[in-house]
N, CA, C and O atoms as a DFTB+ gen file, in Angstrom:
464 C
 N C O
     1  1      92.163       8.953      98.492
     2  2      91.106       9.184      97.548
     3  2      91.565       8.744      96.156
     4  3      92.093       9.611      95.460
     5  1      91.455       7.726      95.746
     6  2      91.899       6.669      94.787
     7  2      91.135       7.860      93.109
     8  3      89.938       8.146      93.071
     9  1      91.952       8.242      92.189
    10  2      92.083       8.967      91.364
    11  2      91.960      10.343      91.530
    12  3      91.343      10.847      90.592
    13  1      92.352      11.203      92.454
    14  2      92.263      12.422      92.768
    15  2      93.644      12.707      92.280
    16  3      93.827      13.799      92.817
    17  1      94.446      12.516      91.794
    18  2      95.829      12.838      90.658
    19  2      94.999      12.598      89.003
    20  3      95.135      13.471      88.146
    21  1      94.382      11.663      88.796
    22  2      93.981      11.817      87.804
    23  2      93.446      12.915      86.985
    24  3      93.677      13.357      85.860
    25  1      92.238      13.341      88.448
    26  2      91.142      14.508      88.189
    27  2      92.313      15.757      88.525
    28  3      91.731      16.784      88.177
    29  1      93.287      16.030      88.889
    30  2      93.983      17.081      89.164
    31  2      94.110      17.330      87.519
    32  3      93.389      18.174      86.986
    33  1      95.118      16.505      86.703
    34  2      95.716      15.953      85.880
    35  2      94.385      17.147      84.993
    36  3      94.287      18.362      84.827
    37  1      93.667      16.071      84.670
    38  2      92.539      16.466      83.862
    39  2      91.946      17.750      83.842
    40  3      91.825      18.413      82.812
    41  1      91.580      18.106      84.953
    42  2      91.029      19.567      85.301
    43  2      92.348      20.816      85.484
    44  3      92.245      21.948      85.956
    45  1      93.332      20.256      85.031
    46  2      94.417      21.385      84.609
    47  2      94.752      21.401      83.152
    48  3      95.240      22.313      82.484
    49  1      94.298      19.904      82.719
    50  2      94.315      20.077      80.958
    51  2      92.877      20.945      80.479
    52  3      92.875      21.598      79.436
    53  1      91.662      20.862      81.382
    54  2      91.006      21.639      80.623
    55  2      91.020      23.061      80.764
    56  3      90.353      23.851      80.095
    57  1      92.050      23.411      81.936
    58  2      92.393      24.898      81.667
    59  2      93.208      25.315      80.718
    60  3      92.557      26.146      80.084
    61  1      93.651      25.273      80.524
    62  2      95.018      24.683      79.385
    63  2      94.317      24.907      78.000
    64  3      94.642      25.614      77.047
    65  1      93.134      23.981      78.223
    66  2      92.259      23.792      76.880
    67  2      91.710      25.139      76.567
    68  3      91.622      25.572      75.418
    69  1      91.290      25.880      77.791
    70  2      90.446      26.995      77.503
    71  2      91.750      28.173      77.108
    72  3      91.916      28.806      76.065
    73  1      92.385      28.167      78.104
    74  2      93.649      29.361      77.558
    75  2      93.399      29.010      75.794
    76  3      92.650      29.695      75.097
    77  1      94.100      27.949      75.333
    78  2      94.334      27.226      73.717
    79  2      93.396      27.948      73.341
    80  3      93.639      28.985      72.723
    81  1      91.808      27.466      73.701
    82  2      90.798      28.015      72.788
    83  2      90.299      29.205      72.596
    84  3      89.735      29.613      71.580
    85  1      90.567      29.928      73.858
    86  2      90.598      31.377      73.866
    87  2      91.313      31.813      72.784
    88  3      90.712      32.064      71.740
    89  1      92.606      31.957      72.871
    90  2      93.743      32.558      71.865
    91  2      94.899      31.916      70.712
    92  3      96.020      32.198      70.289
    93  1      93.675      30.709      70.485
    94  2      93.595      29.941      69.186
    95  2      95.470      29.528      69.249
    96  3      96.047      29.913      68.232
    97  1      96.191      28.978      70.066
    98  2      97.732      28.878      70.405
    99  2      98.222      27.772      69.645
   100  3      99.136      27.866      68.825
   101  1      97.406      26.386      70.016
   102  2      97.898      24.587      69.321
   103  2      96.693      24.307      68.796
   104  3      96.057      24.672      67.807
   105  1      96.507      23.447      69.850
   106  2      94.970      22.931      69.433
   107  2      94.034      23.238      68.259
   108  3      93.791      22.467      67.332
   109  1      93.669      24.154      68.385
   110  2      92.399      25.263      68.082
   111  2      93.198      26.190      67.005
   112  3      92.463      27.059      66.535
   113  1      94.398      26.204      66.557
   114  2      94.983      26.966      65.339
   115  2      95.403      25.476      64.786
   116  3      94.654      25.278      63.829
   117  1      96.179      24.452      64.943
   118  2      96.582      23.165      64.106
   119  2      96.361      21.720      64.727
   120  3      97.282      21.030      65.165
   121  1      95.127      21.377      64.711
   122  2      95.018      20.297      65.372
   123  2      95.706      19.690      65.322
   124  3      96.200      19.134      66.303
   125  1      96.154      19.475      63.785
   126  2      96.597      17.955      63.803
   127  2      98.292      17.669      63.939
   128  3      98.883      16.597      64.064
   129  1      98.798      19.003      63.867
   130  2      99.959      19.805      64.086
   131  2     100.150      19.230      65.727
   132  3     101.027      18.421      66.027
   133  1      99.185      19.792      66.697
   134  2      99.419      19.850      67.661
   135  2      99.042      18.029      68.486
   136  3      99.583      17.575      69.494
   137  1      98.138      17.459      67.750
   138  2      98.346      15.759      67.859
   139  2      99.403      14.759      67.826
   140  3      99.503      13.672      68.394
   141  1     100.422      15.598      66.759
   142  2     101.861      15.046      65.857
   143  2     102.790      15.419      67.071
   144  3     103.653      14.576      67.316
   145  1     102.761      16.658      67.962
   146  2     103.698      16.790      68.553
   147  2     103.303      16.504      69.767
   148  3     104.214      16.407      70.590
   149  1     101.749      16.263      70.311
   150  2     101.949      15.686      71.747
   151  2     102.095      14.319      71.705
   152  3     102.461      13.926      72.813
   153  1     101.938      13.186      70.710
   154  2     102.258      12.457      70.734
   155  2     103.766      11.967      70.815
   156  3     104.208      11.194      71.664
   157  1     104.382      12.476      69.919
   158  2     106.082      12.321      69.889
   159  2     106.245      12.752      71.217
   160  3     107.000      11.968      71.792
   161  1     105.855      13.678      71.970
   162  2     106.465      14.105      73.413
   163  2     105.756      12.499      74.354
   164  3     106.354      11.947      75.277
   165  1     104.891      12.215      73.994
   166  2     104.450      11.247      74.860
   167  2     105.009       9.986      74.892
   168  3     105.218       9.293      75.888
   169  1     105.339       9.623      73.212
   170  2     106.543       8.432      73.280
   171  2     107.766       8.522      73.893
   172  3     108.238       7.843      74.805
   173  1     108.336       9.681      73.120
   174  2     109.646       9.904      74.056
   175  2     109.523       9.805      75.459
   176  3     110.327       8.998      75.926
   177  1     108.639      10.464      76.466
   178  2     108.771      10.149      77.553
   179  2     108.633       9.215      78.636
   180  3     109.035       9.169      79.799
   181  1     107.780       8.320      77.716
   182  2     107.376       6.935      78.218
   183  2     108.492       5.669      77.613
   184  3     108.448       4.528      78.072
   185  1     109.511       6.100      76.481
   186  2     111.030       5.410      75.959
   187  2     111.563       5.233      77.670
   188  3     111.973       4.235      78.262
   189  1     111.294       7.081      78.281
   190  2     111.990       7.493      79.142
   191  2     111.839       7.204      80.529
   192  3     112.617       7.118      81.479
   193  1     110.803       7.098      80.392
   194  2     110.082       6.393      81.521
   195  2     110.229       4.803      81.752
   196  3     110.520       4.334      82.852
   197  1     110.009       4.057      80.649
   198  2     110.191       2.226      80.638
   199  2     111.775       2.329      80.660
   200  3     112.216       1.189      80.806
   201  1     112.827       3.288      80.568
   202  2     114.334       2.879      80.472
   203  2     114.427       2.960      82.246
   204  3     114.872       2.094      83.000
   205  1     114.093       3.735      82.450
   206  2     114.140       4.515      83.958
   207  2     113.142       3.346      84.986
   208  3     113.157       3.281      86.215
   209  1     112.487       2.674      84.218
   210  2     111.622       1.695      84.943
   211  2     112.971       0.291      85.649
   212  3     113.440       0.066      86.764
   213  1     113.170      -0.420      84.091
   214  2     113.859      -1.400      83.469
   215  2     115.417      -1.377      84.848
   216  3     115.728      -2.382      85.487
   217  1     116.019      -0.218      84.967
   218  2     117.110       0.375      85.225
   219  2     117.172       0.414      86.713
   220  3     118.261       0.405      87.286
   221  1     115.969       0.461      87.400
   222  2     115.092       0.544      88.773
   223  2     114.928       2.228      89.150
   224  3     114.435       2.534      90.236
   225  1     115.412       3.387      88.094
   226  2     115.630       4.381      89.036
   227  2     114.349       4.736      89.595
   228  3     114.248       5.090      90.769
   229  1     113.110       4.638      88.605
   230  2     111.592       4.885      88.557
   231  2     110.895       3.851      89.084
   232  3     110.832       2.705      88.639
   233  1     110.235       4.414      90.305
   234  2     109.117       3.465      90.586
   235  2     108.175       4.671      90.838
   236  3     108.360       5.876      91.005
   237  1     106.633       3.516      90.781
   238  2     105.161       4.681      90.973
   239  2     105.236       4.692      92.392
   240  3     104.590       5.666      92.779
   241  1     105.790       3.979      93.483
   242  2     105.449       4.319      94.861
   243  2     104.228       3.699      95.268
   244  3     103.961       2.677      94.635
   245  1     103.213       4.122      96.369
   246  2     102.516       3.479      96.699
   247  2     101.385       4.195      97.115
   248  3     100.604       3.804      97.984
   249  1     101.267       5.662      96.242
   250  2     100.155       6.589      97.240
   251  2      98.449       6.323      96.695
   252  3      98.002       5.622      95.788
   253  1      97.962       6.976      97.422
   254  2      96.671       6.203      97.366
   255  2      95.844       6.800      96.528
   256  3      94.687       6.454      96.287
   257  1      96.636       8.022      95.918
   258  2      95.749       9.009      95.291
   259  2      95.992       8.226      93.394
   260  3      95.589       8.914      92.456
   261  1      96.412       7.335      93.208
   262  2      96.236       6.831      91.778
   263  2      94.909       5.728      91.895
   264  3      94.368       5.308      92.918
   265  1      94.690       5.512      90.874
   266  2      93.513       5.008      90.272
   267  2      93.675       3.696      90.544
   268  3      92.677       3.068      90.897
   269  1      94.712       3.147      90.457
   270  2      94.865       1.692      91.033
   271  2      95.274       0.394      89.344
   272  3      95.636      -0.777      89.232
   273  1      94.980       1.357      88.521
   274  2      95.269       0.774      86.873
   275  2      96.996       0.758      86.748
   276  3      97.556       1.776      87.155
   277  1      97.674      -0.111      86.321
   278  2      98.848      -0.334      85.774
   279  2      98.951      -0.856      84.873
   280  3      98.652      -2.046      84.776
   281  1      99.574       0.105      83.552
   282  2      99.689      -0.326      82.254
   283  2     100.356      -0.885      81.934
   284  3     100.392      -1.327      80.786
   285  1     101.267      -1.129      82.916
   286  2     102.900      -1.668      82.790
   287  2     103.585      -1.969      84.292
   288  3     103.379      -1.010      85.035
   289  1     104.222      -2.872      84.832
   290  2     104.473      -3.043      86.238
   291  2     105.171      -1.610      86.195
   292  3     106.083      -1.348      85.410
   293  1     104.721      -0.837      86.990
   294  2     105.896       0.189      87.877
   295  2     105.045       1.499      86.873
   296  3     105.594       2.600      86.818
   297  1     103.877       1.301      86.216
   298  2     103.637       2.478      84.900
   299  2     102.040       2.530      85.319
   300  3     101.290       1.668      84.860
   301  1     101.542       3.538      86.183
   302  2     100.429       3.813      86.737
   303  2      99.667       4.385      85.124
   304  3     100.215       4.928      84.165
   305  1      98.325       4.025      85.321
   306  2      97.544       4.987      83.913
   307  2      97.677       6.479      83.746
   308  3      97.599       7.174      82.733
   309  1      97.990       6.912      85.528
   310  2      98.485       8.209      85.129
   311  2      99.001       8.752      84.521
   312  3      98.761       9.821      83.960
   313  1     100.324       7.704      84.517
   314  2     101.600       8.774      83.504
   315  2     101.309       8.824      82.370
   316  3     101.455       9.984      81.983
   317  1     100.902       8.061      81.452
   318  2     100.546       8.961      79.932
   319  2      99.992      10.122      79.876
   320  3     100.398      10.979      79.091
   321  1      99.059      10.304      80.641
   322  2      97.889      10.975      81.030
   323  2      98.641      11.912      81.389
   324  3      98.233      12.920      80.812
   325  1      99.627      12.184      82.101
   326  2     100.218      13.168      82.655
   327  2     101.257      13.917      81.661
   328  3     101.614      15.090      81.553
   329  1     101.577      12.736      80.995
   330  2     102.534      13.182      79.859
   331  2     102.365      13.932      78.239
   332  3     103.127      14.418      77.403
   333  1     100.652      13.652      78.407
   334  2     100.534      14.407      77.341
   335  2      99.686      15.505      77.853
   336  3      99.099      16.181      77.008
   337  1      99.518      15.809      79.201
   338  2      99.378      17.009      79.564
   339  2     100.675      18.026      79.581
   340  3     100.773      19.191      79.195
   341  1     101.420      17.329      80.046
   342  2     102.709      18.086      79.611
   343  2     102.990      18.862      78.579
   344  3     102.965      20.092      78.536
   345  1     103.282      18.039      77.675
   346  2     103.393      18.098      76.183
   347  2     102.759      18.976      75.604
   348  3     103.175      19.738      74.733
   349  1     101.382      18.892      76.208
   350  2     100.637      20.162      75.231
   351  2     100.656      21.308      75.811
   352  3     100.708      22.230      74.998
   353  1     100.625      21.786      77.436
   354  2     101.156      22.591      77.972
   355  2     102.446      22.920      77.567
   356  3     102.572      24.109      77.860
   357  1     103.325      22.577      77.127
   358  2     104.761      22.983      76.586
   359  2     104.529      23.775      75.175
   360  3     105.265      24.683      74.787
   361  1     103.614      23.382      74.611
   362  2     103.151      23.530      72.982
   363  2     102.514      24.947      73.350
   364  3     102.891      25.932      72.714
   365  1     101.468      25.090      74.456
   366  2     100.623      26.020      73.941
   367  2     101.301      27.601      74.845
   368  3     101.008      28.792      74.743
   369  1     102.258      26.874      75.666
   370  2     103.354      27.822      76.365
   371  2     104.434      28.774      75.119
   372  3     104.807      29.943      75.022
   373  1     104.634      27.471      74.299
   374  2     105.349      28.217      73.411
   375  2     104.949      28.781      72.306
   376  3     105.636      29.548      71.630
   377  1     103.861      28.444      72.074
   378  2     103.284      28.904      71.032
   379  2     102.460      30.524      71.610
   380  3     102.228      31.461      70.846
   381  1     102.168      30.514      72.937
   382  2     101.814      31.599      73.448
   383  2     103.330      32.797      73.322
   384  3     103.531      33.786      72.618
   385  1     103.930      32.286      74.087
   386  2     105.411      33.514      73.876
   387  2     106.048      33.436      72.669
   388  3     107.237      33.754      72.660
   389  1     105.533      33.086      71.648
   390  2     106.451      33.378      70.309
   391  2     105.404      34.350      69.603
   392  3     105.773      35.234      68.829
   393  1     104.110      34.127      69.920
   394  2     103.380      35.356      69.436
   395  2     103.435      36.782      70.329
   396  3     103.489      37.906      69.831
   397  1     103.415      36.569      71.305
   398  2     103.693      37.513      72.264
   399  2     105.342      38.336      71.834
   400  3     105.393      39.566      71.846
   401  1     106.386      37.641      71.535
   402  2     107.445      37.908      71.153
   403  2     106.981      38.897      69.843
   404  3     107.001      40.118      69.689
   405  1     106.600      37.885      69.068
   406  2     106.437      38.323      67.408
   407  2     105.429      39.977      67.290
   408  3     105.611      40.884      66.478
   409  1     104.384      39.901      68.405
   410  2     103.817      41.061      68.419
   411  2     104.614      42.221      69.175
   412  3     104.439      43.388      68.825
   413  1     105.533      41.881      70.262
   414  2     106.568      42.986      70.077
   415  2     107.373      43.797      69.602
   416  3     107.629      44.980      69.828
   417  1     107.940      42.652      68.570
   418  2     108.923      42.936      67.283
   419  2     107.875      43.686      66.143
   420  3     108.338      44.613      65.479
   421  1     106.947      43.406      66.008
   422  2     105.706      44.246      65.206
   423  2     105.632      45.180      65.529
   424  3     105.417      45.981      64.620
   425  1     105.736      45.766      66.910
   426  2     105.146      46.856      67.191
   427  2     106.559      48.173      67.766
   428  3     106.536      49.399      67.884
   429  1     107.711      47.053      68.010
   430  2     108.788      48.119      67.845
   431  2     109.546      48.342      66.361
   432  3     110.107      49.393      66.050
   433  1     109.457      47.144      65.497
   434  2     109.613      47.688      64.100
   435  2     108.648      49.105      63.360
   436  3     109.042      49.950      62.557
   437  1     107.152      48.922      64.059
   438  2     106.478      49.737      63.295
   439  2     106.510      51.333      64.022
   440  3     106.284      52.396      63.443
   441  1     106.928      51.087      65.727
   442  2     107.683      52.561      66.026
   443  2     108.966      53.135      65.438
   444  3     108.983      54.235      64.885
   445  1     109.902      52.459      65.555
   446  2     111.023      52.370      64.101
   447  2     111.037      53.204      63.076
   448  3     111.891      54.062      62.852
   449  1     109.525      52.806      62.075
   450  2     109.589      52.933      61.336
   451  2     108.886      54.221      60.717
   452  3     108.835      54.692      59.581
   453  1     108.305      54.629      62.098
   454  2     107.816      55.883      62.552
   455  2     108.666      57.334      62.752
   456  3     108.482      58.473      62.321
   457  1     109.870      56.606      63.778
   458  2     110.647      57.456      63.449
   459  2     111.669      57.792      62.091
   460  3     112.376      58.788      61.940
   461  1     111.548      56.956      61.428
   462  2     113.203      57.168      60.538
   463  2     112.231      58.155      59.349
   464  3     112.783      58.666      58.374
């Protein structure tokens, strides 16, 4: 089924999207914040990807579930696509547990501060 990785791809970024927009994490608190850093994750990994190409360790294989587009011999349209799903999933992961963190430390400083 020729792009059914794509639509996986996609329909896990728009969950992703909704978590974000729910609880305002990347996206939806710094756009352009969060543009600056999925991009840099997307170059770097595609540096990482064309070295790993070049080198032979990386190849796309031959399954039937890609779209059939190559941006690059051996560089399916997927992988960007995949890579800045990554990327922003990494962003809105961390940006989720550092508030989660930060509202702990809030709330055992302010028992703390209850007792003393």
């Amino acid at each position: 089924m020729p792009g059914l990785y794509l639509a996986a791809i996609l329909v896990s970024a728009a969950g992703i999207a909704t978590i974000d927009a729910r609880f305002r994490l990347a996206a939806f608190r710094a756009p352009g914040r969060t543009a600056a850093a999925v991009a840099i994750g997307v170059v770097f990994f595609l540096l990482w990807d064309a070295a790993g190409i070049v080198s032979g360790v990386f190849s796309k294989g031959d399954s039937p579930l890609f779209v059939g587009v190559d941006l690059a011999p051996e560089l399916p349209l997927e992988e960007p696509v995949f890579l800045a799903f990554l990327s922003y999933l990494a962003l809105v992961l961390h940006a989720g547990a550092t508030r989660v963190i930060a509202g702990r430390s809030a709330r055992t400083a302010q028992v703390g501060g209850e007792r003393a």
